[in-house]
VMD Tcl script that draws the C-alpha trace (Angstrom):
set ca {
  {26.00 2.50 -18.02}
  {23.18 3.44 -20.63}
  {21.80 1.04 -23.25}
  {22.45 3.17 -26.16}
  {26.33 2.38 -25.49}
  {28.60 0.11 -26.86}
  {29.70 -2.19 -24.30}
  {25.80 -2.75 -23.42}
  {24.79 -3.80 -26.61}
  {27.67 -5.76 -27.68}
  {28.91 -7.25 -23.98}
  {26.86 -6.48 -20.96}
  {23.61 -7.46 -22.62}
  {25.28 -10.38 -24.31}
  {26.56 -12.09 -21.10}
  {24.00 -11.38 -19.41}
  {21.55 -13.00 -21.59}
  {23.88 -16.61 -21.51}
  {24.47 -16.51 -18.03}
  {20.79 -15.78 -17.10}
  {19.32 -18.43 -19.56}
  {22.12 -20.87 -18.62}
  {21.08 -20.94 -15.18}
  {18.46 -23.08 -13.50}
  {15.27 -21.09 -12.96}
  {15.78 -21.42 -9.52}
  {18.93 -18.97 -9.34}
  {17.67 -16.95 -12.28}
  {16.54 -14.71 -10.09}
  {19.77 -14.09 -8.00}
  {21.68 -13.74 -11.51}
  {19.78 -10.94 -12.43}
  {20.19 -9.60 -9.31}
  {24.25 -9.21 -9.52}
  {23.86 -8.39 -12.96}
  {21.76 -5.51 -12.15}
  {23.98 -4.13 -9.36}
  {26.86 -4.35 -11.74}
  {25.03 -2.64 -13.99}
  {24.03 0.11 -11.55}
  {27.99 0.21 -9.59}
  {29.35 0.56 -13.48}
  {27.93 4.34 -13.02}
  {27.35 5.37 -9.30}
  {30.44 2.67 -7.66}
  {29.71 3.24 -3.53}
  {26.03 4.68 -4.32}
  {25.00 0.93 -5.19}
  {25.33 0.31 -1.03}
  {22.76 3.22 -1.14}
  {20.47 1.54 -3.16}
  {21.16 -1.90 -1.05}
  {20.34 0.06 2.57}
  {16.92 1.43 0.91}
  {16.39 -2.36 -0.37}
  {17.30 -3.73 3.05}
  {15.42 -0.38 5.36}
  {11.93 -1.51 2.91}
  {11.97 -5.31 3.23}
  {11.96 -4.70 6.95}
  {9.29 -1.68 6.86}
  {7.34 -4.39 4.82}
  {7.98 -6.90 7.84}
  {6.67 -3.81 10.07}
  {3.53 -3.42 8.22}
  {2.86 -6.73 7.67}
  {2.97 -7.55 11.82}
  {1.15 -4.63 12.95}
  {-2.12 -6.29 10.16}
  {-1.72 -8.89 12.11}
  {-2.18 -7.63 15.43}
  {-5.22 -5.72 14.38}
  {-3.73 -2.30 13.91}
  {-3.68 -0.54 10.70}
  {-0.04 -0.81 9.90}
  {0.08 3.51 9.11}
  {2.97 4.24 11.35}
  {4.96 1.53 9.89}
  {4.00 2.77 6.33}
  {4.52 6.82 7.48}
  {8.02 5.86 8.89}
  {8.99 3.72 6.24}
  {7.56 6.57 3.34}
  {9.91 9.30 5.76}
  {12.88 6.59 5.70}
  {12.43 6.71 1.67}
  {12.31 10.05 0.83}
  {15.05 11.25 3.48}
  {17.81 10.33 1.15}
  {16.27 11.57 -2.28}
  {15.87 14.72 -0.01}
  {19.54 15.23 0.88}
  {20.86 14.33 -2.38}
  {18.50 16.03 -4.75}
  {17.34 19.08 -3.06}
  {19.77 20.22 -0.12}
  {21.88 22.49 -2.41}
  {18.65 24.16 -4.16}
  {17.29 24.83 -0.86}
  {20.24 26.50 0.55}
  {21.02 28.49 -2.52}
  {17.85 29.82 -2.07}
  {18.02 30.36 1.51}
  {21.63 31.92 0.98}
  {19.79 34.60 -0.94}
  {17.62 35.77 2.36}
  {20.33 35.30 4.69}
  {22.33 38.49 4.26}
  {19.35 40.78 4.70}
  {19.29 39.43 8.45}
  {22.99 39.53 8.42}
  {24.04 36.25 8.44}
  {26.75 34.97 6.76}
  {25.79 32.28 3.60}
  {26.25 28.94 4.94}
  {28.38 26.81 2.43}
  {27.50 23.03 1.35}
  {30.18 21.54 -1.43}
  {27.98 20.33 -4.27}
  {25.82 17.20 -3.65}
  {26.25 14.31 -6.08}
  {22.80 13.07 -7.71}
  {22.82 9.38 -7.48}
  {21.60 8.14 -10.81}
  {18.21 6.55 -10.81}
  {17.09 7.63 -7.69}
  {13.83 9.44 -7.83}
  {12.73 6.20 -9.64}
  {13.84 3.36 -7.43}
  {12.56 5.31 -4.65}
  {9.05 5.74 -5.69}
  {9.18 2.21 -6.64}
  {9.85 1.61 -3.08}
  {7.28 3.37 -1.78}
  {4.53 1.92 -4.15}
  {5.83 -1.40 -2.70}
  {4.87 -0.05 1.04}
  {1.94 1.39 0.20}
  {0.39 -1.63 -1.70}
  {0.91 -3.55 1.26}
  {-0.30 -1.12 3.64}
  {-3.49 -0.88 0.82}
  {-3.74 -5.10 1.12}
  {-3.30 -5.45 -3.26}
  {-0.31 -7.45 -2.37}
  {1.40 -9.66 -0.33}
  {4.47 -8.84 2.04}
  {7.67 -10.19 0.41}
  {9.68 -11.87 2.85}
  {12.61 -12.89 0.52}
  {14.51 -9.67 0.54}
  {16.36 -11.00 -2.49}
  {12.78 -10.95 -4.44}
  {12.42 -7.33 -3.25}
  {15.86 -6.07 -4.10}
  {15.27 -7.42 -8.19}
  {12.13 -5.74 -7.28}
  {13.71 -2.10 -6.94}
  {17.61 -3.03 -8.63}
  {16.19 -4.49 -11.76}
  {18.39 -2.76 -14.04}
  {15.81 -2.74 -17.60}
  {13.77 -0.08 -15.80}
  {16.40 0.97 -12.90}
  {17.84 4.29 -13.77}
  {15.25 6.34 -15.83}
  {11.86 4.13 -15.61}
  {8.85 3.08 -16.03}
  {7.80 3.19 -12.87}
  {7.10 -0.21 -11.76}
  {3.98 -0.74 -9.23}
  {4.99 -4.02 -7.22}
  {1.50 -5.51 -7.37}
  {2.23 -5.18 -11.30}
  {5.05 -7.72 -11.30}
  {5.15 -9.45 -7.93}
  {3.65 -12.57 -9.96}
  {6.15 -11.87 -12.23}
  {9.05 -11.85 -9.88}
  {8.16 -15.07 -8.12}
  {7.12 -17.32 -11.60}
  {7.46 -16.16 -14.98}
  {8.69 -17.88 -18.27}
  {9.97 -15.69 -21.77}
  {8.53 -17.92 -24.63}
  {10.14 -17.32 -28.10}
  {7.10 -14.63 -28.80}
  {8.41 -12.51 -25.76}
  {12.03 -12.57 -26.56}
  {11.24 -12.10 -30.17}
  {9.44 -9.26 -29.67}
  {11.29 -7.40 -26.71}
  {14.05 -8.10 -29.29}
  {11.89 -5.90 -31.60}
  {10.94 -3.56 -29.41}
  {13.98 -2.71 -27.60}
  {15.68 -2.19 -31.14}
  {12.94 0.20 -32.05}
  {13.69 2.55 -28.77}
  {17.15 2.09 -29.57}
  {16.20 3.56 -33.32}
  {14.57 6.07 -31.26}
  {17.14 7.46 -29.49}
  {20.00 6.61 -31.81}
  {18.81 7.59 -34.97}
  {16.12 10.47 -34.28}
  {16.66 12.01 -30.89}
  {20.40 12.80 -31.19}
  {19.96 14.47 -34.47}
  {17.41 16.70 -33.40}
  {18.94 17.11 -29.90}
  {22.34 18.36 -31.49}
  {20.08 21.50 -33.20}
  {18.24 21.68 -30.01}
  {21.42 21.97 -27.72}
  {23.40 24.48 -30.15}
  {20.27 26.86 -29.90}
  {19.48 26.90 -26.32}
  {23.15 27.33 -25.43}
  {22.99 31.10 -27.44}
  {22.35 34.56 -26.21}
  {18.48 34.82 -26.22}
  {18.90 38.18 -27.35}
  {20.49 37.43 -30.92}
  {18.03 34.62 -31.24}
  {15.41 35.81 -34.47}
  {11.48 34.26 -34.31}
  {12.41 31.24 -36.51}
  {15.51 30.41 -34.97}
  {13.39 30.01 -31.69}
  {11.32 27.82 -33.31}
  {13.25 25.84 -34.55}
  {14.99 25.10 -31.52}
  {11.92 24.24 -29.32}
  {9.94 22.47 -31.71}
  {13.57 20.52 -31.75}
  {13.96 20.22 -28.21}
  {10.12 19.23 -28.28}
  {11.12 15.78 -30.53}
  {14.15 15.34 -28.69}
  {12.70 14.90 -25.30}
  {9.75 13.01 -26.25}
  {12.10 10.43 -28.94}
  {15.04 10.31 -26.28}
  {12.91 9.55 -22.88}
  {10.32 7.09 -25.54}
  {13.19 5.29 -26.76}
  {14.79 4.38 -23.80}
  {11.12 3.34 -22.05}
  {10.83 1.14 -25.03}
  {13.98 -0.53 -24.88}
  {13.54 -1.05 -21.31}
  {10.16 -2.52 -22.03}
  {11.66 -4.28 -24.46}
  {14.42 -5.98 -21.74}
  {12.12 -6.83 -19.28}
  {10.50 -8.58 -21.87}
  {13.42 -10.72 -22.82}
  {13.72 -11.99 -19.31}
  {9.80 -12.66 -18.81}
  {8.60 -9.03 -17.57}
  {5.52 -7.46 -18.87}
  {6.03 -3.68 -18.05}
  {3.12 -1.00 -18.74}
  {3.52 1.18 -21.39}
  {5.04 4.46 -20.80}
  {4.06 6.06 -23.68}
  {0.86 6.34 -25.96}
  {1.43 9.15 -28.68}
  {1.36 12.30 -26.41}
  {1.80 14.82 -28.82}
  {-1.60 13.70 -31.32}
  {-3.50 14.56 -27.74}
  {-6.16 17.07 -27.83}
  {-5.73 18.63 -24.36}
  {-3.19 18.79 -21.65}
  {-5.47 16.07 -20.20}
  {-5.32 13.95 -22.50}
  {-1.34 14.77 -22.52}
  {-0.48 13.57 -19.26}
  {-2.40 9.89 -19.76}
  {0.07 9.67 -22.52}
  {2.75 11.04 -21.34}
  {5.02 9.10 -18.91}
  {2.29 7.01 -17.93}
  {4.18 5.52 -15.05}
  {4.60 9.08 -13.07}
  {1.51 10.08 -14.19}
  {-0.45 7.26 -12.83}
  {1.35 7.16 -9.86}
  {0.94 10.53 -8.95}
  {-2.62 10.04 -9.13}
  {-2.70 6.74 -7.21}
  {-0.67 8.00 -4.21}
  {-1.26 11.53 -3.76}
  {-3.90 12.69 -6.10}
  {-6.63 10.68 -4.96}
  {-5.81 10.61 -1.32}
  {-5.83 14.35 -1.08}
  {-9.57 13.63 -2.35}
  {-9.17 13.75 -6.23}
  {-13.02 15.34 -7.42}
  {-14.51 14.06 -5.09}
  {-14.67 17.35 -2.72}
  {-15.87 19.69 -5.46}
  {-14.09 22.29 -8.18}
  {-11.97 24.42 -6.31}
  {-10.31 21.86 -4.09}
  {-9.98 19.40 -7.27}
  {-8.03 22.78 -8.96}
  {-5.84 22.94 -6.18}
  {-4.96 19.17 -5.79}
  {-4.05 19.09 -9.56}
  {-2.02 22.50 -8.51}
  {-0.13 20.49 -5.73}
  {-0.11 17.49 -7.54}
  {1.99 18.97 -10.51}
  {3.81 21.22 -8.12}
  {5.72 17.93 -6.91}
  {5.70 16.70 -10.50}
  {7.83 19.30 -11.57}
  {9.78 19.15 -8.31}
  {10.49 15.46 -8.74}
  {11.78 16.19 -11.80}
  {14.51 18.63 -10.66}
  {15.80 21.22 -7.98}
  {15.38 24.32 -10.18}
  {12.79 27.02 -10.42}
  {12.36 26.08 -14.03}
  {10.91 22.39 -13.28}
  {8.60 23.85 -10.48}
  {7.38 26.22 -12.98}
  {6.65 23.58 -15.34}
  {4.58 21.52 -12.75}
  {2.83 24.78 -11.46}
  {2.08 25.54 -15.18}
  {0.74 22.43 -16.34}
  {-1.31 21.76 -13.38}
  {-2.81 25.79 -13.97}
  {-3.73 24.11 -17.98}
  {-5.76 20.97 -15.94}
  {-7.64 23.08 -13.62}
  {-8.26 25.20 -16.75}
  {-9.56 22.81 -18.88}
  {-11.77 20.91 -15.97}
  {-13.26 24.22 -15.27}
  {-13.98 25.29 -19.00}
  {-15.67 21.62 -19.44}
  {-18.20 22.70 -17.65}
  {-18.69 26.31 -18.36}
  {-17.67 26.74 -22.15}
  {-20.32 23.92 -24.31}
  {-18.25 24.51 -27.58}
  {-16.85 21.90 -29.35}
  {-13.74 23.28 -31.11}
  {-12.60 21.96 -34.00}
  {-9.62 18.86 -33.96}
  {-7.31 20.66 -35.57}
  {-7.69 23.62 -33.29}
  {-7.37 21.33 -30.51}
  {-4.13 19.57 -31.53}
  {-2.77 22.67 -32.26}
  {-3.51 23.97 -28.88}
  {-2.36 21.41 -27.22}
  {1.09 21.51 -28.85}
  {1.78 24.69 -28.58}
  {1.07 24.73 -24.50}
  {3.50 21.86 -24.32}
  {6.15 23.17 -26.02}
  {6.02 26.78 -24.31}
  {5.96 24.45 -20.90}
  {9.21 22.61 -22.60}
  {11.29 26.01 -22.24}
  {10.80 26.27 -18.70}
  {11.79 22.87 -18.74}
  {15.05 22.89 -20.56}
  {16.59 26.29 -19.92}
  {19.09 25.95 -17.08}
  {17.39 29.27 -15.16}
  {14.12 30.93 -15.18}
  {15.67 33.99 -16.40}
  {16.61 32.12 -19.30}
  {13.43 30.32 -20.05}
  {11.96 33.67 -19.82}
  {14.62 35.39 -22.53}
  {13.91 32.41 -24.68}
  {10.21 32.93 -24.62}
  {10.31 36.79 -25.56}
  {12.71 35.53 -28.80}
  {9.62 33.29 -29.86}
  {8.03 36.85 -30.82}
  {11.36 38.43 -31.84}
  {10.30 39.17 -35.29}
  {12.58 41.77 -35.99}
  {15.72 40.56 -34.95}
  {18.23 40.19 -37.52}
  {19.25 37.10 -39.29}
  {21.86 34.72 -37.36}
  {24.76 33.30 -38.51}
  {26.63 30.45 -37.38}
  {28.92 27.72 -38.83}
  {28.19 25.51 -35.91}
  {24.56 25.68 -36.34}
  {24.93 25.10 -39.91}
  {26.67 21.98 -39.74}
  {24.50 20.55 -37.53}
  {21.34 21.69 -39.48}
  {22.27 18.76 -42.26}
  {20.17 16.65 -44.18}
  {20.36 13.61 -41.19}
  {18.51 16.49 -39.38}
  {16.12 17.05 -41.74}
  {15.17 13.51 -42.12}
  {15.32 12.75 -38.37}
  {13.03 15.18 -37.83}
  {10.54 14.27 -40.72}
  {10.48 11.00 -39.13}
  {10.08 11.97 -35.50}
  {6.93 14.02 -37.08}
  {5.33 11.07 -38.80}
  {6.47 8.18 -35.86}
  {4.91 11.33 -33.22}
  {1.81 9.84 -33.90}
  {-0.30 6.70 -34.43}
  {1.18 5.88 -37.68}
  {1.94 2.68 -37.08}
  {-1.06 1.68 -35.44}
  {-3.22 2.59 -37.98}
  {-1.31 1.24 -40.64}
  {-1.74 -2.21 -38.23}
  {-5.29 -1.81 -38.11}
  {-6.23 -0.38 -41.73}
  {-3.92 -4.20 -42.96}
  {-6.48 -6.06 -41.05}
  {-9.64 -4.09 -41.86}
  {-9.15 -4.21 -45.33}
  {-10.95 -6.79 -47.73}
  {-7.86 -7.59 -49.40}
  {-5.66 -8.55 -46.36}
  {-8.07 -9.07 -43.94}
  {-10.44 -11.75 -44.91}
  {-7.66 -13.87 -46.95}
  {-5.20 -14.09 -44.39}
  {-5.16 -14.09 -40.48}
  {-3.34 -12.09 -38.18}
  {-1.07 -14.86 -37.41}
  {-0.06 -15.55 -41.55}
  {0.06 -11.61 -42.05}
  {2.91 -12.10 -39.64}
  {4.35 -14.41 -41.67}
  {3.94 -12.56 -44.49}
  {6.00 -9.21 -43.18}
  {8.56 -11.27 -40.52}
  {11.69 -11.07 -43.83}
  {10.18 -7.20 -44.00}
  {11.02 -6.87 -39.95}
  {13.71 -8.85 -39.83}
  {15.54 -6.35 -42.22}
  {13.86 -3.11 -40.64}
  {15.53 -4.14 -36.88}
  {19.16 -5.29 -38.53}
  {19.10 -1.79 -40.43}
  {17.96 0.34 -37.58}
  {20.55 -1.60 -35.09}
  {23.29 -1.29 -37.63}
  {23.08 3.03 -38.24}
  {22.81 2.95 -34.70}
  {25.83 0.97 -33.94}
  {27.48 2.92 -36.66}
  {26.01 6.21 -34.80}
  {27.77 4.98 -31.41}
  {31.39 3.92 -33.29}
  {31.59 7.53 -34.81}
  {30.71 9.09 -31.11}
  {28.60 11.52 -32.29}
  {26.48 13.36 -29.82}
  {24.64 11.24 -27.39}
  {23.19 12.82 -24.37}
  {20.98 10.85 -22.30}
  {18.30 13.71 -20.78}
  {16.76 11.92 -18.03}
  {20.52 11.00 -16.11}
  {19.58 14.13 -14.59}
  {16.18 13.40 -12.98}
}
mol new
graphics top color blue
foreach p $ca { graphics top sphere $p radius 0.5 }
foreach p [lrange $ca 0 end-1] q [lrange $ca 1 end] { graphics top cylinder $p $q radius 0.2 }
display resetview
């Protein structure tokens, strides 16, 4: 089940709402729990008892830790085996088949026959609830929380289904407050109401559009592909991923703020950075941070000089790109972008020139989006045709009736407006209200409010009603991160 569906918005969500308010706030917790494994068995059926053995193996590797503190020991074998116990699974179901293909490929050189696995299903959700998991472990292990002994507590913890199947990362010590005591006053539901209907805009409204360009292009012959026609269809895919994967972190943002949850952003305007540093602390913020919290730092960060900093960030994005898929194409991703951050640390302190902004932002973009083919195209071979058509000037002009129709004017303005809502707009429109004479010094934050609630009020009914209209007509609707 995805949220940009109809049965979500118009009877999962719905219910779920009146039978979670409805009860006492004693069992509120317990509803949301069956809620959210409905939500997750709607999709994966017998995976959910997956999900229920990690939730069961981690509240007892929590009870491990938690004793050995007590006895004076450090609690690291409890945390190593329960980390080993976590990743076992994601593993077998996410890697065994790339690994053998790729063995398979040496094998008859030594003259052994290929060894044959039947393809391994990809349980939905799994690389997140499973780094969830481990946060949980290692924040114990680390003392910044408590050990949860209710293992109902822990399994809303890790089945919670707003952030469930494609994020934010939740740390525990972020919400283990939360999951214990929390209230949603009228100002939270009102605006997780508002925010949720702006990732469902998002993905409804600008993503698909531009997605349904993006997909016709990358699905042609490299070779027949001219210079613009490249273009068009990564600077397409490059709105796509960022409007698609943005929308649905809002609108889980957005849920967990209807039910009292304050998640961290996931998102912060990625593509107005000026540097692929700046990049990744706006770009999934969750992975991002975690990476650095659980392996970046431990393997020593900066703190044991230049080259071994270069390689962390090297290893660091190796598994970045690995966690995001069993394919050459995401490892070269990773690789690549952690190559750009060893770069860029290293020319900080060699090159003093300040370039200008504009030189910067357009940098910045344009290493992104050539790391974007790598990251769509289903084989490196691919990625690598694709690249060589960005610079196939003299390629004839191409033709297509498919491409045509979906190169419409709801294209056009999908992707003006995934330009303009790309960056801080919004924000500074926000600010530049409240810094001005006019607005500023006669009324307060609070009465501006006021002032624009009929103006928002009408924005979220017309964005949810061209997106409801989007779903009814079943146009195309991919969700991209179903596969990570």
């Amino acid at each position: 089940m995805v949220f940009s569906s109809l049965f979500f918005l118009y009877l999962f969500l719905p219910l779920t709402l009146l039978l979670y308010f409805s009860a006492g706030l004693r069992w509120r917790n317990g509803v949301l729990l069956l809620v959210s494994l409905f939500f997750y068995a709607w999709g994966e059926t017998g995976y959910v008892l997956l999900m229920l053995v990690s939730v069961l193996a981690n509240w007892l590797f929590g009870l491990l830790v938690e004793r050995e503190k007590e006895r004076g020991k450090s609690g690291k074998s409890a945390l190593v085996a329960g980390v080993i116990v976590n990743l076992l699974p994601l593993f077998f179901f996410k890697y065994s088949n790339f690994l053998l293909d790729n063995l398979n490929a040496f094998l008859p050189i030594s003259g052994v026959h290929p060894i044959e696995l039947a393809p391994v299903h990809l349980p939905i959700g799994i690389s997140f609830y499973t780094f969830q998991a481990i946060s949980y472990l290692v924040d114990l292990y680390r003392r910044e929380v408590e050990v949860q002994r209710n293992p109902v507590n822990l399994a809303l913890y890790i089945a919670l289904f707003p952030q469930l199947i494609a994020g934010p990362i939740v740390r525990y010590h972020d919400i283990a407050r939360q999951i214990i005591s929390r209230r949603t006053s009228l100002e939270d539901f009102s605006s997780g109401i508002l925010r949720f209907t702006a990732g469902l805009g998002k993905k409804m409204l600008i993503a698909n559009a531009v997605g349904a360009v993006a997909d016709h292009i990358f699905s042609l012959p490299s070779s027949v592909l001219p210079a613009y026609l490249a273009w068009l269809g990564i600077i397409s895919y490059t709105l796509q991923i960022y409007f698609d994967f943005s929308g649905y972190s809002d609108m889980a943002i957005g849920l967990g703020r209807m039910f009292g949850f304050h998640f961290q952003e996931n998102f912060l305007y990625p593509y107005s950075a000026r540097s692929i540093q700046e990049f990744w602390r706006r770009w999934h913020i969750s992975l991002s941070s975690w990476f650095r919290d659980y392996l970046y730092i431990p393997l020593g960060g900066n703190r044991k000089g230049a080259a071994r900093t270069s390689l962390n960030l090297i290893i660091v994005f190796f598994l970045c790109g690995l966690w995001h898929g069993a394919g050459w194409g995401f490892v070269i991703w990773g690789l690549y972008h952690g190559l750009f951050l060893a770069l860029e640390r290293s020319a900080a302190r060699k090159i003093p020139i300040r370039f200008p902004r504009v030189v910067q932002h357009i940098y910045t973009l344009l290493v992104v989006m050539v790391g974007w083919i790598f990251f769509r195209a289903e084989t490196l071979g691919s990625a690598l045709s694709y690249f060589a058509a960005l610079f196939n000037f003299s390629a004839m002009p191409y033709l297509d009736a498919k491409l045509f129709l979906a190169v419409n004017s709801q294209f056009f303005l999908a992707t003006i407006a995934g330009i303009i809502f790309s960056v801080p707009v919004i924000p500074w429109l926000r600010t530049q209200l409240l810094t001005q004479e006019f607005f500023g010094r006669i009324w307060q934050p609070e009465q501006l409010f006021l002032l624009f609630s009929p103006v928002l009020l009408v924005w979220i009914m017309l964005v949810f009603f061209f997106s409801s209209t989007e779903l009814i007509s079943g146009t195309h609707n991919p969700f991209l991160y179903f596969r990570f």
